[in-house]
N, C-alpha and C positions, 0 to 999 in steps of 0.2 A: 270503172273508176268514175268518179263526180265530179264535175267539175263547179269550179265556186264562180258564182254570179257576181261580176262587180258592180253594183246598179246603186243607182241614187233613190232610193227608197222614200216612200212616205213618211217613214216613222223616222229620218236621218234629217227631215227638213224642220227647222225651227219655225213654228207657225201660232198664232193665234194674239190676240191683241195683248190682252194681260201678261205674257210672255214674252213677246217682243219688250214692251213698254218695262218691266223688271230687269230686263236685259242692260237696257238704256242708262236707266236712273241708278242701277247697283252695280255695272260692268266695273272692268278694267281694260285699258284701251294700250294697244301694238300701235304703232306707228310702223311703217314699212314704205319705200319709197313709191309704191303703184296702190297700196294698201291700207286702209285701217282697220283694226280686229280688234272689235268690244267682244268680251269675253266673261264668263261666268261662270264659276265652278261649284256642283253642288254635290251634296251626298248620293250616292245611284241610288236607285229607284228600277224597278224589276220591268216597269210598264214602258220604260225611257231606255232609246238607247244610248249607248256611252259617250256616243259625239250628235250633235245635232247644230244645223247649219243653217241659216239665212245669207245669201248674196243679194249685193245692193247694186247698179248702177245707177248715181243719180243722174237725174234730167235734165241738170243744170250742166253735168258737163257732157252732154251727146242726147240734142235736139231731137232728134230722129230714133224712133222705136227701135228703128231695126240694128241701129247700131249698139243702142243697151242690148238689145236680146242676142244679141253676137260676144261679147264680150261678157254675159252671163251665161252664155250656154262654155265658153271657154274657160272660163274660172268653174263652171260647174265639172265639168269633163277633165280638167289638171285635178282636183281637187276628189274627183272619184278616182283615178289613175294612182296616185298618191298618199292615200291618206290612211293604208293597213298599219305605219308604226307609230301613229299618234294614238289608234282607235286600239290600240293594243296594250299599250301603254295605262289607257284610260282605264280600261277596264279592268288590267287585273290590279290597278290601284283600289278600285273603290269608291272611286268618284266618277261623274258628268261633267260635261263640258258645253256649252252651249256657247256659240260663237254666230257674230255677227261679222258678216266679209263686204267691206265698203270698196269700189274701185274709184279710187281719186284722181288717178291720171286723167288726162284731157284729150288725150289721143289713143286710137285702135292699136292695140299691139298687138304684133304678129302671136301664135299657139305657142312657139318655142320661148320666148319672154313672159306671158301669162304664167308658162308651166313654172319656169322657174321663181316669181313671185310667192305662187302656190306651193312649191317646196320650203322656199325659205319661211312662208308661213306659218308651215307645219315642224320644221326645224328648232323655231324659235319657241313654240307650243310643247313638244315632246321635252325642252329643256325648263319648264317649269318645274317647281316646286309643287307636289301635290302630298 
């Protein structure tokens, strides 16, 4: 038996300038109370996968590197734990999704708070219109 890999993969991370920046200026934007999600939905594409993600900590609210890179590795890890019935969803629709994950809060939340953020994220995503 095989077992399946849950891994944050390269081709699942939203990357590159021109990309990012269409994201920005063409999204639609979640409000969530630890979160905001610029979102973008387009026709699939064989080369893209169904969901692809960018997480943001900004600087302005957590001075200190190590505390963004904590709070990113934690929304990254809820958000790979979580996120088979959004990416299921995506795909046998027919569409992409491309999503931008801002953490607004001002303070360190504990795994168990982050995680649930990251559900209601994904909660509020699967009840789109696609």
């Amino acid at each position: 038996m095989r077992k399946k890999v849950a891994s944050f993969t390269r081709g699942e991370r939203l990357c590159g300038i021109k990309t990012i920046s269409e994201l920005f200026s063409g999204g639609r934007n979640i409000n969530l109370p630890s979160l905001r999600i610029t979102y973008r939905i387009l026709p699939a594409g064989e080369a893209f996968e169904p969901v692809r993600l960018l997480i943001s900590v900004p600087k302005r609210h957590f001075r200190k590197a190590v505390d963004r890179n904590l709070m990113r590795r934690r929304i990254r890890e809820a958000w790979r734990k979580n996120r088979m019935p959004l990416r299921e969803i995506i795909s046998e629709s027919g569409w992409r999704i491309e999503l931008a994950v801002i953490w607004n809060d001002t303070e360190i939340k504990p795994y168990d708070a982050t995680e649930k953020c990251v559900k209601d994220l994904i909660e509020r995503l699967t009840h789109l219109k696609y």
